[in-house]
C-alpha positions as CSV (number, residue, x, y, z in Angstrom):
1,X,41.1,12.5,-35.9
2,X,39.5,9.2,-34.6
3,X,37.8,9.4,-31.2
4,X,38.8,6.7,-29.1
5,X,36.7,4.0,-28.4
6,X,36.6,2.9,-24.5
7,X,34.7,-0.3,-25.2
8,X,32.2,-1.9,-27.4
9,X,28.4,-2.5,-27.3
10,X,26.9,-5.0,-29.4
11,X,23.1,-6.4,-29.1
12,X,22.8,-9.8,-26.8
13,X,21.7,-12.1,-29.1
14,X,18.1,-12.1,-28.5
15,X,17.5,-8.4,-30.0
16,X,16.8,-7.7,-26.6
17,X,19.4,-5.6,-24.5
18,X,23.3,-4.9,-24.7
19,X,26.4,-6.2,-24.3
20,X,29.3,-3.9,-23.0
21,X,32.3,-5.2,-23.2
22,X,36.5,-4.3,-23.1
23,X,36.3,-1.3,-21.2
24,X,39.4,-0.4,-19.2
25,X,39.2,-0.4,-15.6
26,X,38.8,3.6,-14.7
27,X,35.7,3.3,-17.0
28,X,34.6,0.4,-15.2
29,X,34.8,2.1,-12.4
30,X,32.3,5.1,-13.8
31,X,30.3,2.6,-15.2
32,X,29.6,0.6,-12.3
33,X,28.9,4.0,-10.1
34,X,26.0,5.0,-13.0
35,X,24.4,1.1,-13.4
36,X,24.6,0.7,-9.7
37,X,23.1,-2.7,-10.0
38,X,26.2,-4.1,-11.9
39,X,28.1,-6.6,-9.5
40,X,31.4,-4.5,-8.3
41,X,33.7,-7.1,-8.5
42,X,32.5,-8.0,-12.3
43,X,34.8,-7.4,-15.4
44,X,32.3,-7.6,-17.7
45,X,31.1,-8.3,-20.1
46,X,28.0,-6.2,-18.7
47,X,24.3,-6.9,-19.7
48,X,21.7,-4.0,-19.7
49,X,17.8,-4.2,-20.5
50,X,17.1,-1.9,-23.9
51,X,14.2,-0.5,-21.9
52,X,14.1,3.5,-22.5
53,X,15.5,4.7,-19.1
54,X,18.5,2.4,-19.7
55,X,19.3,3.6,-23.4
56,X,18.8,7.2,-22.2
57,X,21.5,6.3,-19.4
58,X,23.9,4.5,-21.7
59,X,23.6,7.1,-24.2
60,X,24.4,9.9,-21.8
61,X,27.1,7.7,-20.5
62,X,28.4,7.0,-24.2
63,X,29.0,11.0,-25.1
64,X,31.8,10.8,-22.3
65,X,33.0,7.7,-22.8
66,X,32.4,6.7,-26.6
67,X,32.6,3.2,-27.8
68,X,32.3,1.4,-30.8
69,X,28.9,0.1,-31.7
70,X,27.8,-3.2,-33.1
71,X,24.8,-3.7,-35.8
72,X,21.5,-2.7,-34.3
73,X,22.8,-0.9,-31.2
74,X,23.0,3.4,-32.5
75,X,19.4,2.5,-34.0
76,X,18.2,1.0,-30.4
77,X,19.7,3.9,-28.3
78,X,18.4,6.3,-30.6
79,X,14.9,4.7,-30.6
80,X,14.8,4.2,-26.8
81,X,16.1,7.7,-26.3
82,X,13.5,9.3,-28.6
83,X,10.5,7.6,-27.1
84,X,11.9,8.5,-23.2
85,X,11.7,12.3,-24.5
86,X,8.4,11.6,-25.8
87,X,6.9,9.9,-23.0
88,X,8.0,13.5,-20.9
89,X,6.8,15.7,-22.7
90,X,3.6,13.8,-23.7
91,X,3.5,13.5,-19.9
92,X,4.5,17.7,-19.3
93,X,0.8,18.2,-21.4
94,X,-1.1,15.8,-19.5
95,X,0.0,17.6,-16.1
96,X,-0.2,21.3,-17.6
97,X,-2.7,23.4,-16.8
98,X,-4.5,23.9,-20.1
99,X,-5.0,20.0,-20.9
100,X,-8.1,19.2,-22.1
101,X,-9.5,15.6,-20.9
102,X,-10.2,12.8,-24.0
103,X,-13.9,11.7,-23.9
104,X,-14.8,8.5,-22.6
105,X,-16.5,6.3,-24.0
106,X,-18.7,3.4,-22.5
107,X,-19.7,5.7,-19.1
108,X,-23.2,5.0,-17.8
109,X,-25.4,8.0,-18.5
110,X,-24.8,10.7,-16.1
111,X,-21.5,10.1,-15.1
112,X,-18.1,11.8,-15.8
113,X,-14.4,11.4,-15.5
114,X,-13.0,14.2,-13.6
115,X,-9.7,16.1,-15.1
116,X,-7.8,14.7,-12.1
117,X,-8.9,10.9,-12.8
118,X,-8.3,11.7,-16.1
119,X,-4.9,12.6,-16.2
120,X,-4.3,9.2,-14.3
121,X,-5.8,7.6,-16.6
122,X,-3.7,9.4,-19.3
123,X,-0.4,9.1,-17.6
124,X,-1.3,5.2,-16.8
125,X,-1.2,4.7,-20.7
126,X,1.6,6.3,-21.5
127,X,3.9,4.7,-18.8
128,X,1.8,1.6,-18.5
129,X,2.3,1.4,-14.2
130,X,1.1,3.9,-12.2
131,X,0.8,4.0,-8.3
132,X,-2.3,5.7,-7.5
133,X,-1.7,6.6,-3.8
134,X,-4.7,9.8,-3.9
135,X,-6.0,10.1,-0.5
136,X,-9.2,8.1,1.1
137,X,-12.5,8.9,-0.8
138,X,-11.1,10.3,-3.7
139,X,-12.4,8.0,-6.3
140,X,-9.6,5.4,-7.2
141,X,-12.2,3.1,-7.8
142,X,-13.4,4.8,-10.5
143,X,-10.1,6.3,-12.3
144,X,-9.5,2.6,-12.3
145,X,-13.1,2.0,-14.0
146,X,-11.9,4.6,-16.6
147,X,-8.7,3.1,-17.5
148,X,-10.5,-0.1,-18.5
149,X,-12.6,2.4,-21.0
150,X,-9.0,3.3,-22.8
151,X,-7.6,1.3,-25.7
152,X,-5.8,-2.0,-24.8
153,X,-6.8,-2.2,-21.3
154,X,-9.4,-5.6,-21.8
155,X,-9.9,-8.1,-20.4
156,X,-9.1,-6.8,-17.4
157,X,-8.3,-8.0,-14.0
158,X,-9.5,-6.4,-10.5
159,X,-7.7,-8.0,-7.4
160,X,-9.1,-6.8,-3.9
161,X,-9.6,-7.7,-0.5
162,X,-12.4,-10.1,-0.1
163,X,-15.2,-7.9,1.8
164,X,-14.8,-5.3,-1.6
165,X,-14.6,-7.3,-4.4
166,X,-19.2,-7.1,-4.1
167,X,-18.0,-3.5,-4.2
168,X,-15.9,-3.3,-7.2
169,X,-18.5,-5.2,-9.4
170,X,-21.6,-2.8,-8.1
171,X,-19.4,0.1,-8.8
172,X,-18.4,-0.6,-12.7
173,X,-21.8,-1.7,-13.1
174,X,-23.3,1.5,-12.4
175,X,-20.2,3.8,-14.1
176,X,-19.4,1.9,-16.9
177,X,-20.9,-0.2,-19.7
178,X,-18.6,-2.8,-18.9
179,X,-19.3,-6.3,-17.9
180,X,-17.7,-7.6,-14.7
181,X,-18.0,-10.7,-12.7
182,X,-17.1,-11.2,-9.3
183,X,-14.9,-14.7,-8.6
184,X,-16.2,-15.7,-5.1
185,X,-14.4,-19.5,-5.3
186,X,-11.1,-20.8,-5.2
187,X,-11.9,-22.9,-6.7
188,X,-11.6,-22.6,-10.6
189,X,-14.2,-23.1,-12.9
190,X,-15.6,-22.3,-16.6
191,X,-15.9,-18.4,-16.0
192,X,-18.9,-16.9,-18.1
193,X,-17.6,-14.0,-21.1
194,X,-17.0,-10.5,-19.2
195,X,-15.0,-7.5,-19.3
196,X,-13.3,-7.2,-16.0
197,X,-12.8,-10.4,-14.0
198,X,-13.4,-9.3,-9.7
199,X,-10.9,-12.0,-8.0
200,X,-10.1,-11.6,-4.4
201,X,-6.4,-11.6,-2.7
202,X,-7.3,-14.9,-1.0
203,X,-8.3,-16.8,-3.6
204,X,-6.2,-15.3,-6.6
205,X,-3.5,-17.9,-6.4
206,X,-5.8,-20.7,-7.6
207,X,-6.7,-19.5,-10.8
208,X,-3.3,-18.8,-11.7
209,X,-3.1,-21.9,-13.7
210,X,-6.0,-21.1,-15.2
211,X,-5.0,-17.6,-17.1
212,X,-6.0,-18.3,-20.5
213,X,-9.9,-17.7,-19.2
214,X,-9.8,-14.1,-18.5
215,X,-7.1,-13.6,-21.2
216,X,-8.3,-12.7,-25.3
217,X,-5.9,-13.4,-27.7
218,X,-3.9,-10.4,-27.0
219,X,-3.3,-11.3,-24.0
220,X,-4.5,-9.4,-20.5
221,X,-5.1,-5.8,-20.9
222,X,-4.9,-4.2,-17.6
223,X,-4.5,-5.5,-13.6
224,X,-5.9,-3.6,-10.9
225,X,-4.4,-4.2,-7.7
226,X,-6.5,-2.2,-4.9
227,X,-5.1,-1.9,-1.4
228,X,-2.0,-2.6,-3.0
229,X,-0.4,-2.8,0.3
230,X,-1.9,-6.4,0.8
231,X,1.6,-7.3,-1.7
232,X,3.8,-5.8,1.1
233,X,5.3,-9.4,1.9
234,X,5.8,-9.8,-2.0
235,X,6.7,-13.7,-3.2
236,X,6.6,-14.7,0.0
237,X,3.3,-15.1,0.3
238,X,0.9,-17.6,-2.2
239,X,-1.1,-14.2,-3.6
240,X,2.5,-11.8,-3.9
241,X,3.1,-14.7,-6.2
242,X,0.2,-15.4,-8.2
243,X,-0.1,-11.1,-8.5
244,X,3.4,-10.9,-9.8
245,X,2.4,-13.5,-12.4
246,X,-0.7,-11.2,-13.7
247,X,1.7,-8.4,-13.2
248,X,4.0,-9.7,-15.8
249,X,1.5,-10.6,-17.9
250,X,-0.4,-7.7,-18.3
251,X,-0.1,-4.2,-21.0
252,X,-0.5,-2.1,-17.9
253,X,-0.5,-1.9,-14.2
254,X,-2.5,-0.3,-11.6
255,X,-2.5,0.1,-7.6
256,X,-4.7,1.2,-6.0
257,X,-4.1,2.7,-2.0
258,X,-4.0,6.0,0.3
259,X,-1.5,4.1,2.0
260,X,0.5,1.9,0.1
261,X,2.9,1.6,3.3
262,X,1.9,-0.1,6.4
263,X,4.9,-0.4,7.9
264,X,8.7,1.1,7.6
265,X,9.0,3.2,3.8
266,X,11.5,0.1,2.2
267,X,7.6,-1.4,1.4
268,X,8.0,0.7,-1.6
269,X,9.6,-1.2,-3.4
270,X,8.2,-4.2,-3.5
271,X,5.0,-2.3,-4.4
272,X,7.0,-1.0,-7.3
273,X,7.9,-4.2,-8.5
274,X,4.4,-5.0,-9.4
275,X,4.1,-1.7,-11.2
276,X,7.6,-0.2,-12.5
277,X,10.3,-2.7,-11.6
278,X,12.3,-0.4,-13.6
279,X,12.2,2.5,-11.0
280,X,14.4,1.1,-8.0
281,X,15.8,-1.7,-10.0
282,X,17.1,-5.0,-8.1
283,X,16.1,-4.8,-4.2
284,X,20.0,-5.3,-3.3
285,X,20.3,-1.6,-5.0
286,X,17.6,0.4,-3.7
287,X,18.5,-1.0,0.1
288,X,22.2,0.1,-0.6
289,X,21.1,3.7,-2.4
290,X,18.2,4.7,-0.3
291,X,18.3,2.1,3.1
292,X,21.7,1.0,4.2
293,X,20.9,0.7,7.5
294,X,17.4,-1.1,6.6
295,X,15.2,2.2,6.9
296,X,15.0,5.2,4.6
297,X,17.7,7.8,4.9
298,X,15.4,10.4,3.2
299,X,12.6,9.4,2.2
300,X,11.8,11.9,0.2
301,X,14.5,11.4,-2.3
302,X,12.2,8.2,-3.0
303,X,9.4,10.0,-3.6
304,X,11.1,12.4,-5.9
305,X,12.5,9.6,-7.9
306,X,8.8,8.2,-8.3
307,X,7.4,11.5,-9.3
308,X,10.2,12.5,-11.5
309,X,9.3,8.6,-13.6
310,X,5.7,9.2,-13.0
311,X,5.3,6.3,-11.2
312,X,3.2,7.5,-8.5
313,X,0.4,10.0,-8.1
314,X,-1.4,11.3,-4.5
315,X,-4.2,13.6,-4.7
316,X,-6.6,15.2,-1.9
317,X,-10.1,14.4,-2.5
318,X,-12.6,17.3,-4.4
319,X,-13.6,18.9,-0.8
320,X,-11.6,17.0,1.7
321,X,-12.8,16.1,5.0
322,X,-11.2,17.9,7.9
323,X,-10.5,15.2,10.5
324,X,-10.4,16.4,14.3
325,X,-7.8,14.2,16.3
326,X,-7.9,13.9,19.7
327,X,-5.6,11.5,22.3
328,X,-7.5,10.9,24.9
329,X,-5.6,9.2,28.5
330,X,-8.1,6.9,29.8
331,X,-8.6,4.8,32.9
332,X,-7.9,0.9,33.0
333,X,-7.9,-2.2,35.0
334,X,-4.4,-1.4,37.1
335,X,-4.9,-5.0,38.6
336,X,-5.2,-6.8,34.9
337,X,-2.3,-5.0,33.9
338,X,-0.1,-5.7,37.2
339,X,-1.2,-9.6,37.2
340,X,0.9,-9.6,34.0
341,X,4.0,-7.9,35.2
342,X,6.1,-11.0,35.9
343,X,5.2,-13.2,33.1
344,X,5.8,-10.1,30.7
345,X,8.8,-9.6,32.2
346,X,10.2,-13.4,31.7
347,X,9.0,-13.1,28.2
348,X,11.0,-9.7,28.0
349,X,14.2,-11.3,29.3
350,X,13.5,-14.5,26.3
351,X,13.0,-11.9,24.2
352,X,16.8,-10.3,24.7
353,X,19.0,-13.7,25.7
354,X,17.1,-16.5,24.8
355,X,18.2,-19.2,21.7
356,X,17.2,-17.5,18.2
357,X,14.2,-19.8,18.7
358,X,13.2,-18.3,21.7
359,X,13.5,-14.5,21.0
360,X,11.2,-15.1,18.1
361,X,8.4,-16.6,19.9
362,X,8.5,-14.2,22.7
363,X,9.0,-11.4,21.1
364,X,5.5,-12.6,19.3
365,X,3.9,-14.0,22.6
366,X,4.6,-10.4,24.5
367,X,3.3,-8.3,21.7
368,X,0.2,-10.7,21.3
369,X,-0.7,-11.0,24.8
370,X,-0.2,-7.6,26.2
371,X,-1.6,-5.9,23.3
372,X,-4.8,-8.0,24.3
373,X,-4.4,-7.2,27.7
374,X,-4.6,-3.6,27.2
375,X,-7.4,-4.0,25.3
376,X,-9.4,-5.7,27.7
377,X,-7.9,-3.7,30.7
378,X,-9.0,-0.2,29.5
379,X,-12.5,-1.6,27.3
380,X,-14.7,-0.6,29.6
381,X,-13.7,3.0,29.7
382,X,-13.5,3.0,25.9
383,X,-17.5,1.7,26.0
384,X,-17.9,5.1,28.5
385,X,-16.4,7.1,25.6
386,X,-19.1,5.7,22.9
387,X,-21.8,5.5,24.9
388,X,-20.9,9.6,25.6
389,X,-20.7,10.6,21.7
390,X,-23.7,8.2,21.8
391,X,-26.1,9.7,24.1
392,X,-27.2,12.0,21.8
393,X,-28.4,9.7,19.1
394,X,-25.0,9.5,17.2
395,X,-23.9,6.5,16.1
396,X,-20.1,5.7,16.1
397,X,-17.6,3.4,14.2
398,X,-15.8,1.9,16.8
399,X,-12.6,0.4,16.2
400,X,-10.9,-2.6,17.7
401,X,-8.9,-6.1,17.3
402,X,-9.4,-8.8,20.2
403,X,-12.7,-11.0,20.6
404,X,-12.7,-10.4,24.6
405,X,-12.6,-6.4,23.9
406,X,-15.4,-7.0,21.3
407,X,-17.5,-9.2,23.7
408,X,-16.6,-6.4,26.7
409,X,-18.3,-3.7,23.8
410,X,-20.8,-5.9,23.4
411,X,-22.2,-6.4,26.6
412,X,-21.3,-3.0,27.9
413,X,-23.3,-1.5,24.6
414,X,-26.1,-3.4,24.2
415,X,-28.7,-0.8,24.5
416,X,-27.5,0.9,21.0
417,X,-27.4,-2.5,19.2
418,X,-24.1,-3.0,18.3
419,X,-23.0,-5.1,15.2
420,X,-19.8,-6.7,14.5
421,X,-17.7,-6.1,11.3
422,X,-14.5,-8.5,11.7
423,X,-12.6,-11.2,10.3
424,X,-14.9,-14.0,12.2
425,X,-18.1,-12.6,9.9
426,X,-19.2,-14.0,6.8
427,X,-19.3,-11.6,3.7
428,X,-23.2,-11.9,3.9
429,X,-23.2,-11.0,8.0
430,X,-20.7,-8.0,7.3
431,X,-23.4,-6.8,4.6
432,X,-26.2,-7.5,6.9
433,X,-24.3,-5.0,9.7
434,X,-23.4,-2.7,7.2
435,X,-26.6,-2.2,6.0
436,X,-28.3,-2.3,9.7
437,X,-25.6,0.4,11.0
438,X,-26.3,2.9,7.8
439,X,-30.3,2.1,7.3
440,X,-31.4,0.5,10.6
441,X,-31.3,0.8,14.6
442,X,-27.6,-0.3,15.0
443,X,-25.8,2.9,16.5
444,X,-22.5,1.6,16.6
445,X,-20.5,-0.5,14.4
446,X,-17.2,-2.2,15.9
447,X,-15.1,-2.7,13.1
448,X,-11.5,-4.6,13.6
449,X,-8.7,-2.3,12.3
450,X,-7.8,-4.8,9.5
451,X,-11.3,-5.5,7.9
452,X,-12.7,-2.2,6.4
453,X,-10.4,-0.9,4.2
454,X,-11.6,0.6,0.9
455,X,-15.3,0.2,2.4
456,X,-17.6,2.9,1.2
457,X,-20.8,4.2,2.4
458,X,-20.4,4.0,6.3
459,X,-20.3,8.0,5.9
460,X,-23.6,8.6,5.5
461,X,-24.4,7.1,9.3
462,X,-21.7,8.6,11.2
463,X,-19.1,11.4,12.0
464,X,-17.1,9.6,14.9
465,X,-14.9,7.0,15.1
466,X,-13.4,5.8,18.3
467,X,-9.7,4.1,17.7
468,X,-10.6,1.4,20.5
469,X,-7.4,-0.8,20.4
470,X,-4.0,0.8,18.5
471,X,-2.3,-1.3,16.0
472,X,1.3,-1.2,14.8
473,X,0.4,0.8,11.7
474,X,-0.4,4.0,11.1
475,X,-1.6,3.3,8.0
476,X,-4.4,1.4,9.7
477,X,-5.7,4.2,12.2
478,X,-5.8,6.0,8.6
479,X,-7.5,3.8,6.7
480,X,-10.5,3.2,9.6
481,X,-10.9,7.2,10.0
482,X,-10.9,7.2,6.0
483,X,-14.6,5.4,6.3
484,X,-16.1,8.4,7.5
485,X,-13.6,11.0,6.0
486,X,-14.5,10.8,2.3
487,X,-17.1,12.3,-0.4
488,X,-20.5,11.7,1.3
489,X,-19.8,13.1,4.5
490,X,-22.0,15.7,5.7
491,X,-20.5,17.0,8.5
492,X,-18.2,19.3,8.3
493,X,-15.5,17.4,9.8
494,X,-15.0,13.8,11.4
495,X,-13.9,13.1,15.0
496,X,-11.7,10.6,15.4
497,X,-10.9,9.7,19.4
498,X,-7.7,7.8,20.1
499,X,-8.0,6.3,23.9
500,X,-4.7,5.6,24.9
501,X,-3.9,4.1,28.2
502,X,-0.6,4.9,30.5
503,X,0.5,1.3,31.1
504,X,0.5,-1.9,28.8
505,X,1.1,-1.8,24.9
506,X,0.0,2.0,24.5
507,X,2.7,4.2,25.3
508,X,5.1,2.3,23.1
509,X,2.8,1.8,20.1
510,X,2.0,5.6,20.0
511,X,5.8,6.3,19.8
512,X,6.6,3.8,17.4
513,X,3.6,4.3,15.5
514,X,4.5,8.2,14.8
515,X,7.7,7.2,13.6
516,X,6.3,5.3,10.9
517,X,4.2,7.8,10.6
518,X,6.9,10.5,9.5
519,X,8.6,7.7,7.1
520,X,5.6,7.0,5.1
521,X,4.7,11.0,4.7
522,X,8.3,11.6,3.5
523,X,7.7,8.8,0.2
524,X,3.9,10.0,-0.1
525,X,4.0,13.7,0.7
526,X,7.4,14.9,0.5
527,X,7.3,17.6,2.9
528,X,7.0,16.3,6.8
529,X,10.0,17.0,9.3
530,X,11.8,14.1,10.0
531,X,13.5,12.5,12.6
532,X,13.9,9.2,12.3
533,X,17.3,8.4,12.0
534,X,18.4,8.2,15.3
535,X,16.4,5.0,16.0
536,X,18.8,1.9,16.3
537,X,16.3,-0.9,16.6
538,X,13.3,-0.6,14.2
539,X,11.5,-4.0,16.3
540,X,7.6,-2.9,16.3
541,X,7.8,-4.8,20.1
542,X,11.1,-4.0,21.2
543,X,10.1,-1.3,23.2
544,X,7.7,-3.4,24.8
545,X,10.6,-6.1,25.7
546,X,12.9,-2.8,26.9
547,X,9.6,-1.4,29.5
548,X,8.9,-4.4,31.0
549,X,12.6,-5.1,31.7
550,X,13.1,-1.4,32.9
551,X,9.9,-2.1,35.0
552,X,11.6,-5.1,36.6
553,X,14.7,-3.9,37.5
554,X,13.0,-0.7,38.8
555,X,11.1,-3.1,41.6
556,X,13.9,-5.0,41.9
557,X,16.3,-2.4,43.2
């Protein structure tokens, strides 16, 4: 007896993908719930990718719903479905136990791969993306150095924030054999022969039109995106753009970030789509499966899907740092912080019934200003707290974001020689204060909580870093204590002092900062109790807008 056939699938006419077609509408209907990215209201035809997750779906489908089969299509399926099984189990001895490591060839003398960075490496090859989310300091610069020693993986490409890309060519140099050249201009230009091209985020979407330098005849071997979370605004930005280009031109894929998410957890997926667009699909999809409402519903459902398609990795360092967190209430200008009450309070009311216009700007003006405020307001008692874990001959990393808190740290510091480490310096002052703060007199460093991410070495001066000013991420505060907490330290555990204020931007930024918090643990780590769901409004400022109306009317009554 003839099985019947509930449709038919024939190959598009590129080789490339399927065609199903003439399916009656209660298969539709199961069809559309398994390939949640096919428009509801479409009665086909429907077009699939032949990539190996979808020919393992559509043959899983096909046993309960069989269909006749045009020329080409059993051989794909079978093909696709034969190398998914391989890639699993190839991957189920990488992670076991008893692997043994391949040998790498082209390391400097003296240096190793370890079996964790190895089995990146390993699992990088076989799925050709790979997240790399291991914590700070434990060596995703150089599992990324070894993936550029595998087959297929040069010429490479190395995008990174500007005050690291130095970093990145000093590090392959002394790891691997390679050649790598650092692109300082935007400015393009005949680029000498190399291995691994260093380009930096902001200058990356100049040389896009010039490809075919870095590029052999095969084409671009691997891209290296470190602090991948710099791509969080995707195409909307000139560099999400130009990145997505080497993304899609490239054999493999590589990010590089202990925390990949700055903000809310839905920045996963446009990291993934530089790495695995496969994994979440088209954005429409993953907001309607995972984030309805525009946040995670369980975030770690997404971090079990990433795992489960080995698209992501996260590792503790060899012998983690312990980090010692303390919150501590400090004094502040009450005055400074009361002379603002009524302006904040007309920018509050913008903020809630002004045009569309309106809202926006205020809602950016009040966050701006009163974050600034704060700082200034309470900067004098955060200089008390340094010059405290300073009196002993310390020195301190201390942590901030306005130019008047700076120039408050500056003044009120001057004694233990402060240098600055911001946005305003030059690459060659920020080495200069680097190298003054770890080698010379400078005992105490003020950083801004954007500008030293993925910077190594500050470990060997100091154990304490002081969290002068908050900022919206957590990510951040984690990235800045990550300086000190990595392999060099040799204390036996970093300090890092949080001195929060009772009035002004504080008290709302530490709530909403532990929210995010608990989002981005769920997608990294899996296993953090959340509660995040009851939040209606998401606005990083709009509990700002609601204290400073509650304020009002409090006085006002």
């Amino acid at each position: 007896m003839t099985a019947r056939a509930y449709g038919r699938i024939e190959m598009n006419a590129e080789g490339s993908g399927f065609v199903l077609s003439d399916a009656p509408a209660h298969v539709m209907i199961r069809l559309k719930a398994v390939f949640p990215a096919l428009h509801k209201a479409s009665r086909g035809p429907f077009r699939f990718p032949s990539d190996k997750m979808t020919c393992a779906d559509l043959d899983w489908f096909l046993r309960r719903y069989p269909m006749d089969l045009g020329d080409g299509v059993a051989r794909a399926l079978e093909t696709g479905v034969a190398m998914l099984k391989a890639d699993r189990a190839e991957a189920g001895r990488i992670l076991s136990p008893n692997w043994t490591p391949p040998a790498f060839a082209g390391l400097r003398p003296g240096q190793a791969v370890r079996d964790g960075q190895a089995r990146n490496v390993e699992i990088l090859q076989r799925f050709e993306g790979l997240l790399v989310a291991d914590r700070v300091g434990a060596g995703k610069t150089y599992t990324a150095g070894a993936a550029m020693l595998r087959e297929g993986n040069l010429p490479a490409v190395v995008v990174a924030p500007a005050h690291l890309s130095r970093q990145w060519v000093e590090v392959l140099h002394r790891f691997t054999t390679l050649t790598a050249w650092e692109v300082e201009t935007t400015k393009p230009y005949d680029l000498p022969p190399a291995d691994v091209y260093v380009f930096r985020y902001s200058n990356i979407g100049k040389w896009v039109d010039a490809f075919g330098q870095f590029t052999d005849q095969a084409g671009l071997g691997l891209v290296v995106f470190d602090e991948i979370s710099e791509l969080r605004h995707g195409e909307d930005t000139v560099k999400g753009r130009a990145c997505l280009n080497f993304a899609r031109a490239a054999r493999r894929r590589l990010g590089l970030d202990a925390t990949p998410l700055y903000n809310w957890g839905v920045e996963i997926w446009t990291v993934m789509k530089y790495l695995r667009p496969e994994v979440f699909g088209e954005r429409g999809d993953f907001l309607r499966e995972f984030a309805p409402s525009g946040r995670l519903e369980d975030p770690q459902a997404v971090r079990a899907l990433l795992v489960d398609a080995h698209a992501m990795v996260r590792a503790e360092p060899v012998g983690a740092i312990p980090v010692k967190k303390s919150i501590v209430h400090v004094d502040h200008d009450v005055e400074q912080l009361a002379s603002a009450e009524d302006w904040a309070a007309e920018l509050a009311r913008k903020a809630r019934e002004g045009s569309f216009n309106e809202r926006g700007q205020a809602v950016r003006d009040l966050d701006l200003r009163m974050r600034q405020l704060t700082g200034v307001a309470k900067a004098r008692s955060v200089a008390r707290l340094a010059r405290m874990a300073m009196s002993d001959g310390e020195k301190v990393l201390l942590a901030g974001w306005h130019r008047e808190v700076y120039d408050i740290w500056l003044k009120e510091l001057a004694e233990f020689q402060p240098r600055l480490y911001t946005g305003t310096e030059s690459q060659r002052q920020k080495r200069e204060a680097f190298e003054d703060f770890v080698r010379g007199g400078c005992q105490c460093l003020i950083i801004s909580l954007r500008s030293g991410k993925g910077l190594d070495g500050l470990q060997a001066a100091s154990k304490t870093v002081i969290i002068g000013e908050l900022d919206w991420s957590p990510a951040t505060h984690t990235q800045v204590i990550g300086r000190l907490a990595r392999e060099g330290q040799e204390a036996d555990e970093v300090h890092a002092i949080f001195p929060v204020a009772a009035d002004g931007s504080d008290p709302p930024m530490v709530e909403m900062t532990g929210l995010k918090a608990s989002e981005q643990h769920g997608v990294l780590d899996g296993d953090a109790p959340l509660d995040v769901s009851t939040r209606d409004d998401g606005s990083r400022v709009q509990a700002l807008v609601n204290r400073y109306l509650t304020k009002q009317d409090g006085r006002a009554a």
